[in-house]
Biotite code that builds the C-alpha atoms (Angstrom):
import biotite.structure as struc

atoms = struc.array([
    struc.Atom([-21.310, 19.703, -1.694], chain_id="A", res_id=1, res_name="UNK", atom_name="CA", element="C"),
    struc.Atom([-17.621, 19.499, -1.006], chain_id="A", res_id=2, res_name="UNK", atom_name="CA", element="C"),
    struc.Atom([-16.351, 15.724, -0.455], chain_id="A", res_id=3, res_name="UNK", atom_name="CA", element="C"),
    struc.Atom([-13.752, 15.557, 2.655], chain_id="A", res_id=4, res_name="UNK", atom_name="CA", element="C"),
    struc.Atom([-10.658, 14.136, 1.225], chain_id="A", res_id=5, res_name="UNK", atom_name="CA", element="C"),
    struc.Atom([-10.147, 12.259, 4.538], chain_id="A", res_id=6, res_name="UNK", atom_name="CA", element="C"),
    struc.Atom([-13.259, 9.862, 3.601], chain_id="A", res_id=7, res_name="UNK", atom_name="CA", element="C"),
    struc.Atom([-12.361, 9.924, -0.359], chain_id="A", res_id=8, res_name="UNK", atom_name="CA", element="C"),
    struc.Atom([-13.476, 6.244, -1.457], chain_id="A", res_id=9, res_name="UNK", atom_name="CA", element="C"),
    struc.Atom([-10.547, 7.052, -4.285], chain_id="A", res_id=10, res_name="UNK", atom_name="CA", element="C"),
    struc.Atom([-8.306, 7.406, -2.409], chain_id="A", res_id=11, res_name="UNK", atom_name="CA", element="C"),
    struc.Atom([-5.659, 5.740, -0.390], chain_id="A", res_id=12, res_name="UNK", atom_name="CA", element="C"),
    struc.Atom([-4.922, 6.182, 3.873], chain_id="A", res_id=13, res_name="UNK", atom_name="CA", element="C"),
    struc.Atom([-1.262, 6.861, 3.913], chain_id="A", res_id=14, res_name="UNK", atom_name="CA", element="C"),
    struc.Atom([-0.952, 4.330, 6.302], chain_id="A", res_id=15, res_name="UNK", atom_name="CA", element="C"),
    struc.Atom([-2.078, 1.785, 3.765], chain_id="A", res_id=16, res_name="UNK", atom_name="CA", element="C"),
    struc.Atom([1.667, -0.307, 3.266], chain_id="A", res_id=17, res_name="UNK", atom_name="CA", element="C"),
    struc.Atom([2.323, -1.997, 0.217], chain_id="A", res_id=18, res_name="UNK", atom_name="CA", element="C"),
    struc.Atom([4.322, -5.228, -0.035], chain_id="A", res_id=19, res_name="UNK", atom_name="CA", element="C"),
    struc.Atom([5.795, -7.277, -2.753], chain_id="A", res_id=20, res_name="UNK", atom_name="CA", element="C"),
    struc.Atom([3.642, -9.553, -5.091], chain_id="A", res_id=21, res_name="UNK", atom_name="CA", element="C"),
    struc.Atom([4.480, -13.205, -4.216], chain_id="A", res_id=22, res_name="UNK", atom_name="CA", element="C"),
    struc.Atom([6.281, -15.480, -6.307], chain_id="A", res_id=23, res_name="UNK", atom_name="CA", element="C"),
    struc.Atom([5.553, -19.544, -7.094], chain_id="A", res_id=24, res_name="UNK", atom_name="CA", element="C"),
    struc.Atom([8.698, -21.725, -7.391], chain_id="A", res_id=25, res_name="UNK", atom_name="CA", element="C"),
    struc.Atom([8.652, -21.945, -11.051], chain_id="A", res_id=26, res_name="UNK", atom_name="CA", element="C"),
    struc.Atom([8.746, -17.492, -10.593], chain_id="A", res_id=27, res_name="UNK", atom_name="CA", element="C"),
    struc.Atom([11.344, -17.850, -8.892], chain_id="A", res_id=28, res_name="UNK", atom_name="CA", element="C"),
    struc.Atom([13.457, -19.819, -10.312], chain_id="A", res_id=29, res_name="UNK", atom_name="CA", element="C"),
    struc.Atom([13.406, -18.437, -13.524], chain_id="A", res_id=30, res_name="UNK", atom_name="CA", element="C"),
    struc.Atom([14.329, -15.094, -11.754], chain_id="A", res_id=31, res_name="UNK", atom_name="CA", element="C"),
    struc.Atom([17.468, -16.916, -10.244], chain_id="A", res_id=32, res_name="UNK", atom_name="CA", element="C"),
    struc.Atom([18.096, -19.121, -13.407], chain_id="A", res_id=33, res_name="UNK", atom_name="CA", element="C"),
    struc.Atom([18.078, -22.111, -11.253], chain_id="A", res_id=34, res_name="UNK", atom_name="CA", element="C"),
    struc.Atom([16.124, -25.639, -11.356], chain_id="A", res_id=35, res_name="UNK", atom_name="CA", element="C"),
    struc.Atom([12.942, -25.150, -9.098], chain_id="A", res_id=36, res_name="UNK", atom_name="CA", element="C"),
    struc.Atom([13.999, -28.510, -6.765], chain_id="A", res_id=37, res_name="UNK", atom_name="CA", element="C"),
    struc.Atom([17.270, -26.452, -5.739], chain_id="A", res_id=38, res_name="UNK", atom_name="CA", element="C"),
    struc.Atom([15.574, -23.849, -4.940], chain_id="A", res_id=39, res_name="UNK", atom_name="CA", element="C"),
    struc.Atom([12.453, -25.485, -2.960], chain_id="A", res_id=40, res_name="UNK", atom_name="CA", element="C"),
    struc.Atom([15.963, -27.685, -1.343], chain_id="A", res_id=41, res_name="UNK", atom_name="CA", element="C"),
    struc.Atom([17.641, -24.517, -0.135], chain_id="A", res_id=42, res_name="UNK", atom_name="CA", element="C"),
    struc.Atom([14.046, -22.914, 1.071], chain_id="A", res_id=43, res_name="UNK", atom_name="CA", element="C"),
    struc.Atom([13.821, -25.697, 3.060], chain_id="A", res_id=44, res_name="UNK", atom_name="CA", element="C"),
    struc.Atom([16.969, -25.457, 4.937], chain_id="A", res_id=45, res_name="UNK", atom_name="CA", element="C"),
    struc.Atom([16.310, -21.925, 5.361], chain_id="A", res_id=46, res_name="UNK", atom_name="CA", element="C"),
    struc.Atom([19.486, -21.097, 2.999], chain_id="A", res_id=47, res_name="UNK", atom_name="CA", element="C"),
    struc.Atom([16.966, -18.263, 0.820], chain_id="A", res_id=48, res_name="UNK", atom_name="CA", element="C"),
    struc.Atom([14.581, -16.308, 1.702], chain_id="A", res_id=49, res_name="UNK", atom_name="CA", element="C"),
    struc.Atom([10.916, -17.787, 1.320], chain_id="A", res_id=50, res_name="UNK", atom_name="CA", element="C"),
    struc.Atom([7.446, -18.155, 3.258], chain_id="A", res_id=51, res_name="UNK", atom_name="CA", element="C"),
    struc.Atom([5.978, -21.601, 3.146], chain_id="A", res_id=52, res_name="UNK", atom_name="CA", element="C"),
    struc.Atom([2.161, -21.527, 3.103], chain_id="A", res_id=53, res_name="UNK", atom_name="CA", element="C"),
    struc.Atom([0.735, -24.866, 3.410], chain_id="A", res_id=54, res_name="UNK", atom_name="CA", element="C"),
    struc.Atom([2.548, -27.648, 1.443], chain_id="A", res_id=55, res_name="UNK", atom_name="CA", element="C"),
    struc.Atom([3.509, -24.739, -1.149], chain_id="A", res_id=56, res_name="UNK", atom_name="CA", element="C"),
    struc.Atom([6.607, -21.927, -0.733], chain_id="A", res_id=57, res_name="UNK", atom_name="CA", element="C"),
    struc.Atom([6.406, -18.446, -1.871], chain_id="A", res_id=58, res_name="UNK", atom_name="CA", element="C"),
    struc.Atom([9.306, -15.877, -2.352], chain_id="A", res_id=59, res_name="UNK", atom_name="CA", element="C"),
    struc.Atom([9.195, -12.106, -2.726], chain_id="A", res_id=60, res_name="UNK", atom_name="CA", element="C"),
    struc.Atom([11.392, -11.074, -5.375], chain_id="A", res_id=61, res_name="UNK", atom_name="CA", element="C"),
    struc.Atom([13.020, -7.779, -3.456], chain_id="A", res_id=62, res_name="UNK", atom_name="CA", element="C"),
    struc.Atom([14.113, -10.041, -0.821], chain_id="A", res_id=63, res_name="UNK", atom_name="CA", element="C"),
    struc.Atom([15.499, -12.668, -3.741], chain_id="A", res_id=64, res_name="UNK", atom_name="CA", element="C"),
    struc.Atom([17.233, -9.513, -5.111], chain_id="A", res_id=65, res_name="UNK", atom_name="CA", element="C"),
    struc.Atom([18.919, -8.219, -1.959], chain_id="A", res_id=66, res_name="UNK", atom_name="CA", element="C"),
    struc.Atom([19.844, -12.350, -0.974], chain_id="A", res_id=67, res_name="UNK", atom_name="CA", element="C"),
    struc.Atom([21.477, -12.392, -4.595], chain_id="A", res_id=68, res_name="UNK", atom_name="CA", element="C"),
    struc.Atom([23.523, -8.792, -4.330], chain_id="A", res_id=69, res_name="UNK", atom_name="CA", element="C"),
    struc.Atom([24.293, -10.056, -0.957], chain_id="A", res_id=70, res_name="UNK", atom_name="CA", element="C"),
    struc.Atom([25.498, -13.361, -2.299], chain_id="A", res_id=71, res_name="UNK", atom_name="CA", element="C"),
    struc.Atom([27.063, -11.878, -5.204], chain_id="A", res_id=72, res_name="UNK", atom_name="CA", element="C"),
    struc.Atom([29.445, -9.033, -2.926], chain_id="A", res_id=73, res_name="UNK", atom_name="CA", element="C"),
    struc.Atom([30.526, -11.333, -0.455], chain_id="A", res_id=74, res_name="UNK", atom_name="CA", element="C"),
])
């Protein structure tokens, strides 16, 4: 019996959307080659990019990338 690709356990609905993995502080940091304080500082006054869940802030590293070009051209 043919399997209907539609209903394919293996397989993926195209309108699945895939996001960045998130990173800690420590993550981060490193990626920016700056002290994890200054960069928990400027999350908290909104200066970076970041999502705070509970007492702890996360940061997706595409959106540290395009903060840093956008740093870096202007």
């Amino acid at each position: 019996m043919k399997q209907d690709p539609a209903i394919d356990p293996g397989r993926r609905p195209a309108s699945t959307a895939t996001f960045d993995q998130l990173l800690n502080t420590e993550e981060a940091a490193a990626l920016l080659r700056i002290h994890p304080k200054t960069l928990q500082r400027m999350a908290r006054r909104r200066e970076i990019p970041a999502i705070q869940v509970g007492k702890l802030w996360r940061f997706s590293a595409s959106a540290l990338l395009s903060w840093q070009e956008e740093k870096l051209a202007g």
